[in-house]
N, C-alpha and C positions, 0 to 999 in steps of 0.2 A: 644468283643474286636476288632474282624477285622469291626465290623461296627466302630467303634470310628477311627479307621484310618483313615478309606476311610474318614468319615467328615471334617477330619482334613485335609486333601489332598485336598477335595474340596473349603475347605476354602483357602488356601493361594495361588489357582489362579484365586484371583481376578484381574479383567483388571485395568488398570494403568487409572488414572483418568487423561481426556484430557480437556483441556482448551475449553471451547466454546464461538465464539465471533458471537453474533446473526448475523442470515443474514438482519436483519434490520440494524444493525447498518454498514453493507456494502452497504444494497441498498443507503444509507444516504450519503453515502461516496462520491459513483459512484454518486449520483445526485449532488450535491456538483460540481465532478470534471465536470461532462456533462456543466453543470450552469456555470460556470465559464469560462472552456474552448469556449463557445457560446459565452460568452460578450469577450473574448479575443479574439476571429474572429470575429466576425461580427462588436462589437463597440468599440474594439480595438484600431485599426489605430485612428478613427475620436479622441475617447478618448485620445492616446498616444499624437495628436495632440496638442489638447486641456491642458493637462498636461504640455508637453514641452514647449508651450508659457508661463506658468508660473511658471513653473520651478516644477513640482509633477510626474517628471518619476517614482519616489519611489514608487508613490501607483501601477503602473504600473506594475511594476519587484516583487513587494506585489504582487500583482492579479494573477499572472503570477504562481510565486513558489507556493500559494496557491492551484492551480487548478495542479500540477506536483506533491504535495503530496500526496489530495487527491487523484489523477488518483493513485498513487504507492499504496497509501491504497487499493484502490479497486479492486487493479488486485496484489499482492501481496497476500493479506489473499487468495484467491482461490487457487494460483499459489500455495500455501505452502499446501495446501489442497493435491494437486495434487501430490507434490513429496512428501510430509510425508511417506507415504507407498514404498517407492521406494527406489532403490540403493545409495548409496551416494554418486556417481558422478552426479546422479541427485542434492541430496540436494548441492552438490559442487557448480555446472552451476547455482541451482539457488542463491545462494546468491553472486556468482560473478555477475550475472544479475543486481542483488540487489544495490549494492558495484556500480557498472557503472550507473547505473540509480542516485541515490544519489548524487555522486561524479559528473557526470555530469547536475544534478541542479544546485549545488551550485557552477560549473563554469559558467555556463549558465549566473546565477544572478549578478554573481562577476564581471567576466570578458565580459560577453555581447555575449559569443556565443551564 
């Protein structure tokens, strides 16, 4: 009888099943933003140029947020890594981090800061 307890005991603490997002599909991310952010310095300007005389800034500020996402993909999934186990004015800071990063994309894009 007291063994049937204890199995039973052992049974219901099981650990909480956690989401896993491969570290492939992060290195993929972070290559992506690297890649992008690269043609956004270096052939950038000449391109922005190039665009502006015909009027294709759009692919530009495209190029642009795409390589700000992926950069936020890539250092977000870690960053959440980091504070999961942690107090919640960690997990607070970070998704105000979060919240500011986002919000300052899409004024970036919008409004041209």
């Amino acid at each position: 009888m007291a063994q049937k307890q204890t199995e039973k005991k052992e049974q219901q603490h099981k650990p909480a099943k956690k989401t896993v997002i491969p570290n492939g599909f992060i290195d993929l991310v972070a290559f992506i933003a690297l890649g992008a952010a690269a043609v956004m310095l270096v052939i950038g300007p000449i391109l922005g140029w190039i665009l502006e005389q015909t009027g294709g800034q759009v692919i530009m500020q495209a190029l642009s947020l795409v390589a700000q996402y992926c950069l936020l993909i890539a250092i977000a999934i870690p960053g959440w890594r980091f504070v999961r186990g942690r107090r919640k004015g960690w997990k607070i800071a970070y998704f105000i981090f979060l919240a500011v990063y986002v919000a300052g994309t899409i004024l970036g894009v919008t409004v041209g800061i």
